[in-house]
TORSEMAR-664472 format. One record per residue: y, z, x of N, C-alpha, C in turn; residue in three letters; chain. Coordinates in pm, whole numbers, plus 50000, padded with zeros to 5 digits. Layout:
REM residues N
    ny    nz    nx   cay   caz   cax    cy    cz    cx  aa ch
     Y     Z     X     Y     Z     X     Y     Z     X ALA  A
...
END
This chain:
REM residues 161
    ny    nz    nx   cay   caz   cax    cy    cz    cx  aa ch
 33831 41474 58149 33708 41508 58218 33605 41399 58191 UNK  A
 33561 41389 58300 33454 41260 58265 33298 41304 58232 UNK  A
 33237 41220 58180 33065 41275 58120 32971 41183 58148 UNK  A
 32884 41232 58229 32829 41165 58271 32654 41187 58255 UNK  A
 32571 41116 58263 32444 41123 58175 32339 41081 58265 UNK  A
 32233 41075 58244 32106 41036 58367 31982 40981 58219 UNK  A
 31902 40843 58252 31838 40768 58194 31712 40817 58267 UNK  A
 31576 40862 58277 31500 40868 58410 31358 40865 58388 UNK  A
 31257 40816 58452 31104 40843 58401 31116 40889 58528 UNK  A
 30959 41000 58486 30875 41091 58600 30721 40988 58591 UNK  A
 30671 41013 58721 30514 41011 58744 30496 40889 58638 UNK  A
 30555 40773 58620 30534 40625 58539 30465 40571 58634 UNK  A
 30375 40508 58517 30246 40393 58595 30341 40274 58477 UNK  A
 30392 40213 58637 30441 40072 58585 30358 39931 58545 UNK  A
 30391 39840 58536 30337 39709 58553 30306 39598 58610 UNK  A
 30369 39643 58675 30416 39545 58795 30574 39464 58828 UNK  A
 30575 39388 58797 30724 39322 58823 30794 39398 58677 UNK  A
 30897 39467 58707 30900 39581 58600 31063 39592 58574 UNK  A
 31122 39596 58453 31226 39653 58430 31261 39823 58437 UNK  A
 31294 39908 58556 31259 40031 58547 31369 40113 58449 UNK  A
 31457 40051 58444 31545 40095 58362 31681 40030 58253 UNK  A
 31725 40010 58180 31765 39915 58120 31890 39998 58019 UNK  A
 32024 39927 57990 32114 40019 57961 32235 39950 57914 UNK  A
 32243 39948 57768 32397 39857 57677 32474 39969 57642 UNK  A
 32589 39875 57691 32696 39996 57629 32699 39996 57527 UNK  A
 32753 40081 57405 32811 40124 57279 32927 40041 57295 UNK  A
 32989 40031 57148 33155 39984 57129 33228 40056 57161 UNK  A
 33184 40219 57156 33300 40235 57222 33385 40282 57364 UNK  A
 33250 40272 57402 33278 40293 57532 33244 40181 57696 UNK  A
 33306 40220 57744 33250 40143 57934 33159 40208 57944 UNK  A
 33077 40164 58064 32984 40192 58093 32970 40194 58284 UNK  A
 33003 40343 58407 33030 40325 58500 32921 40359 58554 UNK  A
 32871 40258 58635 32715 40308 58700 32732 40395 58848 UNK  A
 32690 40529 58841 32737 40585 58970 32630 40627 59053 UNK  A
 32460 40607 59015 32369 40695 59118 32286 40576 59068 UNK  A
 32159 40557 59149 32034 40513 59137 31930 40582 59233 UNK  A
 31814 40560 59182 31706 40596 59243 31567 40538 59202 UNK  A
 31442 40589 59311 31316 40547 59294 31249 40623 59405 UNK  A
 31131 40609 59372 31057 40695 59516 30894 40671 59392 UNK  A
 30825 40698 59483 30677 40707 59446 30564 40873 59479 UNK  A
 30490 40978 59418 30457 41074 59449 30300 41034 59440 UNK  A
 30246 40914 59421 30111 40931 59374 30036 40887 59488 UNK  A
 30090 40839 59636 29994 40791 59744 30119 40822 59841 UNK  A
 30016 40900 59944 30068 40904 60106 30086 40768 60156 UNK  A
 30025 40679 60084 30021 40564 60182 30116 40485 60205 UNK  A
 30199 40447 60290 30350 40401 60322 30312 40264 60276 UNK  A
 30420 40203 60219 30439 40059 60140 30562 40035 60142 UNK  A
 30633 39907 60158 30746 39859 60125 30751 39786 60012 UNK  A
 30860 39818 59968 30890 39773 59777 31007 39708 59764 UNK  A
 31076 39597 59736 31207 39553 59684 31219 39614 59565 UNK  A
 31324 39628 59522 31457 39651 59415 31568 39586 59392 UNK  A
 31580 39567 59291 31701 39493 59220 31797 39523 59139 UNK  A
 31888 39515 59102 31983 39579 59047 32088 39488 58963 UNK  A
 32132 39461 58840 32250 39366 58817 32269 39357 58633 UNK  A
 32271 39241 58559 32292 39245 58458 32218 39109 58423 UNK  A
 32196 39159 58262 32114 39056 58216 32121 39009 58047 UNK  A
 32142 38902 58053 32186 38809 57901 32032 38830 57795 UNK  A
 32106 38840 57717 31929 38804 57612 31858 38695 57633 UNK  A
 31761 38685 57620 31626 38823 57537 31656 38906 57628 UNK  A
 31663 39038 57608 31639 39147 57684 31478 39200 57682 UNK  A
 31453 39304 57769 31324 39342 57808 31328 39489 57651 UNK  A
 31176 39435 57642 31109 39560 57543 31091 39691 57657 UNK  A
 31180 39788 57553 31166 39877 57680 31091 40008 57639 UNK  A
 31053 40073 57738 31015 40257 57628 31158 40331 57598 UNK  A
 31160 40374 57458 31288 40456 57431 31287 40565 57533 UNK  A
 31431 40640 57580 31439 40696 57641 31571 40815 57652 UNK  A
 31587 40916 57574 31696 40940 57545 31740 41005 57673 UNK  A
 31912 40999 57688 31994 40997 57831 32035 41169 57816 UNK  A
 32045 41244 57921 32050 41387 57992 32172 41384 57994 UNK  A
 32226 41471 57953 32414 41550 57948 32364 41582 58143 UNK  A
 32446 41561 58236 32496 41595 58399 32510 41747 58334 UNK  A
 32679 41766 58241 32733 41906 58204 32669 41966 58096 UNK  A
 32640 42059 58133 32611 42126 57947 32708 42129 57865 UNK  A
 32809 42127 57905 32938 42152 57764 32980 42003 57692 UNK  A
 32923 41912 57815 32943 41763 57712 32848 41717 57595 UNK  A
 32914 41651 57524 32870 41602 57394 32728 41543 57418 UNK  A
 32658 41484 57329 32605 41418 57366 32597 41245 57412 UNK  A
 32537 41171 57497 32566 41100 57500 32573 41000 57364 UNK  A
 32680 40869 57401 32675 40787 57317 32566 40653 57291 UNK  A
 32509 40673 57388 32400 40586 57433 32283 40656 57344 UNK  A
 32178 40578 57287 32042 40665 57213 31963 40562 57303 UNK  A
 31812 40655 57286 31702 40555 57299 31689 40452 57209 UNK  A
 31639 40341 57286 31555 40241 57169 31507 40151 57253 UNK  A
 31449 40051 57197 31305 39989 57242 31375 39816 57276 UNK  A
 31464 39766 57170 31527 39630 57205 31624 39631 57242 UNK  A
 31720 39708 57321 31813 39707 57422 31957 39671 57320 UNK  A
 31935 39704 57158 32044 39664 57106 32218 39732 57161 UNK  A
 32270 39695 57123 32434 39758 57149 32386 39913 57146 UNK  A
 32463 39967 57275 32474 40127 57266 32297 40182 57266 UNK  A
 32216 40127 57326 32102 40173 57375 32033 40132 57476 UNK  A
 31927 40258 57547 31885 40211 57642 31725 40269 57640 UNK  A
 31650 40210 57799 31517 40237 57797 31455 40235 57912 UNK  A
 31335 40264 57947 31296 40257 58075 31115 40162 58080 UNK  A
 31065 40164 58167 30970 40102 58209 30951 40042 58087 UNK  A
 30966 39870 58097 30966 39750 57986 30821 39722 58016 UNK  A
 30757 39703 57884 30626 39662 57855 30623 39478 57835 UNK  A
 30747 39465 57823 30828 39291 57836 30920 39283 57873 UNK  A
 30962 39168 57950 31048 39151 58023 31149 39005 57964 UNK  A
 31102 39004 57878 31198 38927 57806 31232 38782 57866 UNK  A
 31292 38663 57774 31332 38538 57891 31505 38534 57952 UNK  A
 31566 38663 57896 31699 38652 57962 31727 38635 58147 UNK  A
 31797 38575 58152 31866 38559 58236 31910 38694 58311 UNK  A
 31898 38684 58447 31888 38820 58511 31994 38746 58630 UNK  A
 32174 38851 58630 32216 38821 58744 32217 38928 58819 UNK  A
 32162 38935 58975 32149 39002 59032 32304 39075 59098 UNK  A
 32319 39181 59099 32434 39214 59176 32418 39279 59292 UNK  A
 32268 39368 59339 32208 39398 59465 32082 39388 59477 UNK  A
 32014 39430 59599 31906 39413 59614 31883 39482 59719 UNK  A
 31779 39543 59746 31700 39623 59861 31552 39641 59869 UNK  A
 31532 39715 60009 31354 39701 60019 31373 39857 60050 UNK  A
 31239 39959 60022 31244 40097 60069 31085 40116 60060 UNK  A
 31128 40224 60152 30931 40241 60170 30914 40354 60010 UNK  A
 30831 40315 59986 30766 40382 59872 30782 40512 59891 UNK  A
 30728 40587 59995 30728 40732 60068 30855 40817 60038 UNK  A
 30951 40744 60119 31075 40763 60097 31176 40763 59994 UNK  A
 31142 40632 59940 31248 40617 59860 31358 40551 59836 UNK  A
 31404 40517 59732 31543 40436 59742 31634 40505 59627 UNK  A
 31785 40511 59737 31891 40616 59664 31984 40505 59677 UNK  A
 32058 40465 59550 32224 40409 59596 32321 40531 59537 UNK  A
 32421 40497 59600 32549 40612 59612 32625 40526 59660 UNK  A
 32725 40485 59538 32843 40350 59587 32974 40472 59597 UNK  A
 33046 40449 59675 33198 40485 59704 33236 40448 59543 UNK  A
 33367 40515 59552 33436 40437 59410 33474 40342 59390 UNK  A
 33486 40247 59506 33555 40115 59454 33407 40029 59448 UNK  A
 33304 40043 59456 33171 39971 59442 33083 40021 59330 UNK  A
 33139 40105 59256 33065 40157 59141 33035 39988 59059 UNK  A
 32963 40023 58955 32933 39889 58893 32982 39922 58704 UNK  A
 33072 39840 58661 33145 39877 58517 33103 39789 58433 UNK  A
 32997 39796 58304 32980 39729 58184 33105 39749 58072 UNK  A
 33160 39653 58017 33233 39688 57938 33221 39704 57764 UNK  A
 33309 39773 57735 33186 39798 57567 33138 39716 57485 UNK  A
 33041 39657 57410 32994 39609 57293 32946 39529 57424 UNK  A
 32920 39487 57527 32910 39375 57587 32741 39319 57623 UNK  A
 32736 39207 57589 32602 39110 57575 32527 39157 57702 UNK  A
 32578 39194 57761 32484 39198 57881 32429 39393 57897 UNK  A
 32342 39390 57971 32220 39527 57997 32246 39506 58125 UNK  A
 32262 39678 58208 32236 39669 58358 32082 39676 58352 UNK  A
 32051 39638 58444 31899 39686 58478 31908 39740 58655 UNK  A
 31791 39793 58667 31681 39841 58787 31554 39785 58767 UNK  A
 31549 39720 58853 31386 39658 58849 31288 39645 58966 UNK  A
 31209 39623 58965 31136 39546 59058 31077 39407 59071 UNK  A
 31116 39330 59143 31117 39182 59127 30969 39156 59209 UNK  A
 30897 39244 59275 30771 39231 59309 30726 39343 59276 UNK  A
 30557 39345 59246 30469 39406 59188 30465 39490 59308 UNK  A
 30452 39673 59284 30402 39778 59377 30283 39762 59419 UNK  A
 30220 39820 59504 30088 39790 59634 30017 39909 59528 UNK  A
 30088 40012 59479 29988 40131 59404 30122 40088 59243 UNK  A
 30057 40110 59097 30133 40126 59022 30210 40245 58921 UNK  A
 30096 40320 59016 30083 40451 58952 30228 40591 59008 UNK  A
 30282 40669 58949 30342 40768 59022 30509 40745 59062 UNK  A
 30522 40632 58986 30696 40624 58964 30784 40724 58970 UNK  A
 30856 40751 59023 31022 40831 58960 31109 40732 58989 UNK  A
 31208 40724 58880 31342 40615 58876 31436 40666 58803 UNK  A
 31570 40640 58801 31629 40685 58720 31787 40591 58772 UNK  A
 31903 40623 58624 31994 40623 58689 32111 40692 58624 UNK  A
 32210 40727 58639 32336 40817 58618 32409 40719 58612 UNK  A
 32537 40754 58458 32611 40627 58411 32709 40753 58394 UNK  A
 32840 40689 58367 32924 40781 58351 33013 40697 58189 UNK  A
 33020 40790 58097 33098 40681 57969 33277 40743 58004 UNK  A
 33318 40568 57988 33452 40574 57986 33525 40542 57864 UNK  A
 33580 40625 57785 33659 40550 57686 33604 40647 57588 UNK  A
END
């Protein structure tokens, strides 16, 4: 049976060009990325926003600790904890630094603020970190929001191994 977990801030006043979410595997496990999201609740006012999505080498981004949501109630807890420097087997959300690592992008999109932005990959497009491994997925924003206030983001990882 697989277990799967959700990383997520509510109603975040970001920074602007922003790491929204940030996520190392543990040793002992993979790491299968299966949902993303974003949307904004704090202005009617329609805006278009890019998003980014991929992996990234150290320095990693200073992030807010953020501990990850059991999907099932009967699963363990996750193996992932909060923490703040993105060490092995932790993760975080809206980065107060963004660190000088190297950021490779693996997608990218634009969504109106209003609306929202959902990915939902088929199974053969899911995205797989493998364990102990140097690199952090992230969610970001590679341009600064029109309002900064009123975030929701999140994303759902599934541990393999």
């Amino acid at each position: 049976m697989s277990r799967e977990y959700t990383i997520n801030g509510a109603a975040q006043t970001v920074a602007g060009v922003t790491t929204l979410v940030a996520i190392r595997p543990n040793t002992n496990c993979a790491l299968e990325i299966i949902r993303m999201w974003a949307g904004q609740s704090a202005t009617a006012t329609s805006a278009q926003q890019r998003i980014q999505w991929g992996r990234q080498a150290a320095v990693l981004p200073t992030v807010v600790s953020a501990t990850p949501q059991k999907m099932k109630e009967g699963d363990p807890v996750s193996q992932i904890i909060g923490g703040t420097s993105l060490a092995v087997g932790t993760c975080g959300i809206n980065a107060s630094a963004e660190g000088g690592g190297v950021k490779s992008p693996i997608g990218h999109d634009s969504f109106n603020n209003v609306s929202g932005f959902l990915w939902l990959p088929t199974p053969d497009e899911t995205i797989v970190l493998s364990p102990s491994s140097a690199l952090s997925f992230y969610l970001f924003f590679p341009t600064a929001p029109g309002s900064l206030t009123g975030w929701d983001f999140g994303v759902v990882y599934r541990e393999i191994g």
